[in-house]
NULUM-142345 format. One record per residue (C-alpha): residue in three letters; x, y, z. Coordinates in Angstrom, 1 decimal, always signed. Example, Ala and Ser with C-alpha at 12.3 -4.5 7.8 and 13.67 -1.06 7.14 Angstrom:
residues 2
tiro; x; y; z
ALA; +12.3; -4.5; +7.8 $
SER; +13.7; -1.1; +7.1 $
//
This chain:
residues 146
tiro; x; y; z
UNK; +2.6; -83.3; -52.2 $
UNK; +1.8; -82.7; -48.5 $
UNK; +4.2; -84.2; -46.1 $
UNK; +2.0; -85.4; -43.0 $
UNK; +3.2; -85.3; -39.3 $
UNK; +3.4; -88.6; -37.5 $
UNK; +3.8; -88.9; -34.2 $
UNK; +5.9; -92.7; -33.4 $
UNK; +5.5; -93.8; -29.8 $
UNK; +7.8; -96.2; -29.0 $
UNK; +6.7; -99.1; -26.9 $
UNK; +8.8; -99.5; -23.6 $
UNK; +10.4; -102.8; -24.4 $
UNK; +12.1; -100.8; -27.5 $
UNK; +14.2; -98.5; -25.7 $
UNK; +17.7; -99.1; -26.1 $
UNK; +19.0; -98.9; -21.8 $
UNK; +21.9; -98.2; -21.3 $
UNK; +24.2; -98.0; -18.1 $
UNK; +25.9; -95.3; -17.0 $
UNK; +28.1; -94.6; -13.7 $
UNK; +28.5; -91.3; -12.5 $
UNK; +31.4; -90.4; -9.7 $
UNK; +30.1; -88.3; -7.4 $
UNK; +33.4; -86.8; -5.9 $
UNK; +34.2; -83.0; -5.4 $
UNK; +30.7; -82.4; -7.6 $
UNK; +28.1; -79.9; -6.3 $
UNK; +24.8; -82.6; -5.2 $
UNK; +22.0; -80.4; -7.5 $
UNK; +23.9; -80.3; -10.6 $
UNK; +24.6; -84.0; -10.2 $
UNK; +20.9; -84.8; -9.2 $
UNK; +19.7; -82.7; -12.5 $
UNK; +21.9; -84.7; -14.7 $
UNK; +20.9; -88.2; -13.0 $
UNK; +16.8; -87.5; -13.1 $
UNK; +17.4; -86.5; -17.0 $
UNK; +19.5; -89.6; -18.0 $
UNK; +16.9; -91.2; -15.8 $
UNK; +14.0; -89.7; -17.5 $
UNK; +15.2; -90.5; -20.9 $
UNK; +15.1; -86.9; -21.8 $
UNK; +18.8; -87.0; -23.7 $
UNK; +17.6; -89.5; -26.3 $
UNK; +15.5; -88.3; -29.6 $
UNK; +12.8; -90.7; -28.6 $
UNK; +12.0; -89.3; -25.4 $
UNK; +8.2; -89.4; -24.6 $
UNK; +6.9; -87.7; -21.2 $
UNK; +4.4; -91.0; -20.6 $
UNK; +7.2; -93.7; -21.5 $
UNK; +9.8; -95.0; -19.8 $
UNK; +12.7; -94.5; -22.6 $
UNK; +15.5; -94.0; -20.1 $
UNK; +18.9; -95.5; -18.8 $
UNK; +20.0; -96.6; -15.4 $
UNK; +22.5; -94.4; -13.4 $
UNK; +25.2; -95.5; -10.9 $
UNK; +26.3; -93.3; -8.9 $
UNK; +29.3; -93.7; -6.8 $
UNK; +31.7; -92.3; -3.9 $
UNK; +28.2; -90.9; -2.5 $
UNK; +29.7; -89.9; +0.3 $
UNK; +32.1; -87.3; -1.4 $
UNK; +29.2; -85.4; -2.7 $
UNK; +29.0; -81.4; -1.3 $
UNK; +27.3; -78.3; -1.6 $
UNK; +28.0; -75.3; -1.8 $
UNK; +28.1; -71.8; +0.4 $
UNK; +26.6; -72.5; +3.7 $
UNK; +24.4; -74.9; +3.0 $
UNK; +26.8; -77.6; +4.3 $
UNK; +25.6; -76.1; +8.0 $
UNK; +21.8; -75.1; +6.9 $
UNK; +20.0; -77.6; +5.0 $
UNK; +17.9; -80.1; +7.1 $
UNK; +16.1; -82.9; +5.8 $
UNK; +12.6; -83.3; +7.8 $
UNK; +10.4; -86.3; +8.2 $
UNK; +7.4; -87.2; +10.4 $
UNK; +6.2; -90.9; +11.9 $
UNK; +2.8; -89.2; +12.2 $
UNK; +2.7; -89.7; +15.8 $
UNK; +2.9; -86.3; +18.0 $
UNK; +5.7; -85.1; +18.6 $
UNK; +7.1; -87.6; +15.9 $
UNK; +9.3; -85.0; +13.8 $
UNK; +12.8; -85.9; +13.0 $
UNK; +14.9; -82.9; +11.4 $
UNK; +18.3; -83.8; +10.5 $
UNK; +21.1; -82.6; +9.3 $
UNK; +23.1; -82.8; +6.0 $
UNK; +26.3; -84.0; +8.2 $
UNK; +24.4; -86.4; +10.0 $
UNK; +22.9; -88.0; +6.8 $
UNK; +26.2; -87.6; +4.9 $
UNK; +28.0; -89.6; +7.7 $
UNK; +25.1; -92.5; +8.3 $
UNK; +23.2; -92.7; +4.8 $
UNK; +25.1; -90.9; +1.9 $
UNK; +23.1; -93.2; -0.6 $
UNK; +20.0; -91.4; +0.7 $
UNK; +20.8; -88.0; +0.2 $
UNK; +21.7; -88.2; -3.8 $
UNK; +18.4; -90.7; -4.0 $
UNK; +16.3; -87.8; -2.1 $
UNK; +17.6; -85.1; -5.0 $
UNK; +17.0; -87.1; -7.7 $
UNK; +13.5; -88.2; -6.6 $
UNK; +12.1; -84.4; -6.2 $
UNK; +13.2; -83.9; -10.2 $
UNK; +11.1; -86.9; -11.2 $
UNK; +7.6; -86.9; -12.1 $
UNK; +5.2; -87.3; -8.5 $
UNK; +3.1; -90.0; -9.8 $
UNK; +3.6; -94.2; -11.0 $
UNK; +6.0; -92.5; -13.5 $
UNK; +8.7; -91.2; -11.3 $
UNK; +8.1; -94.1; -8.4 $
UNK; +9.0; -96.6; -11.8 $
UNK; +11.9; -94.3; -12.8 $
UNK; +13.6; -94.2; -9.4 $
UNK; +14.4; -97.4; -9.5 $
UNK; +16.9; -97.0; -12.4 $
UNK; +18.8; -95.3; -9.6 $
UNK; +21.5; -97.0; -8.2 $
UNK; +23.8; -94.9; -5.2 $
UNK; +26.5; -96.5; -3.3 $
UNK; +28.8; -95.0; -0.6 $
UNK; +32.4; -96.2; -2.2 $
UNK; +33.9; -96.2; -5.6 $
UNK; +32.6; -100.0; -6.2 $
UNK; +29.6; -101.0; -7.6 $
UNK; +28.2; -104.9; -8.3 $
UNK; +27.0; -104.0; -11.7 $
UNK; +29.8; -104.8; -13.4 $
UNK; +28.3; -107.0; -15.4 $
UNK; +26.1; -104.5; -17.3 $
UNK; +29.2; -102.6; -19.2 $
UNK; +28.4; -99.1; -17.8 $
UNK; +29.6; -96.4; -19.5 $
UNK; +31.1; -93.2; -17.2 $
UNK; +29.1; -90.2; -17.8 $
UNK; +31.3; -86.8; -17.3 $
UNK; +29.0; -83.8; -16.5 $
//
């Protein structure tokens, strides 16, 4: 008898979420970034399907502990413009680390999702705060050691 090949999509509302903190202390902010998106995505489950959003939410704490490594602590800049002239803002990873920490992890881990209604969904799952506490107590989050 021939065995056939079925392909189960599973409906959104099925997806078993989960939570899961992450602290971002001493930890290199790419590897941690690459770690959130894929918990994000859903990719570590067995029902992962690219169009679907099958993935957990991520908390990520002490934001402001994160580093990088080599020299990039000095070099890397983080550009935006207002679209006005002369409306370029280029700053620093010290500067950002100091005044929005949360941003910088949140910036990582959007450039590894998808660039479409996907990925804007997905970074919502995201959650980054500055200090070791978090309000979402209440969901039972489980740590997640990289």
């Amino acid at each position: 008898m021939k065995q056939e090949k079925i392909t189960r999509f599973i409906k959104t509302e099925d997806a078993d979420r989960k939570w899961h903190v992450i602290d971002a202390k001493d930890m290199v902010l790419g590897r941690l970034a690459a770690k959130a998106a894929t918990v994000i995505r859903g990719k570590h489950k067995p029902i992962f399907t690219p169009n679907m959003d099958t993935g957990d939410f991520v908390i990520v704490v002490n934001a402001d502990k994160v580093k990088l490594t080599g020299k990039r602590e000095q070099m890397k800049t983080y550009f935006s413009h207002s679209m006005y002239p002369g409306g370029v803002k280029i700053r620093t990873f010290a500067e950002l680390k100091e005044k929005r920490p949360e941003f910088i992890i949140q910036h990582a881990v959007k450039g590894m999702l998808p660039k479409n209604r996907l990925g804007r969904q997905l970074i919502k799952k995201l959650k980054v705060y500055a200090g070791a506490d978090h309000p979402h107590a209440a969901q039972k989050p489980e740590a997640l050691s990289l």
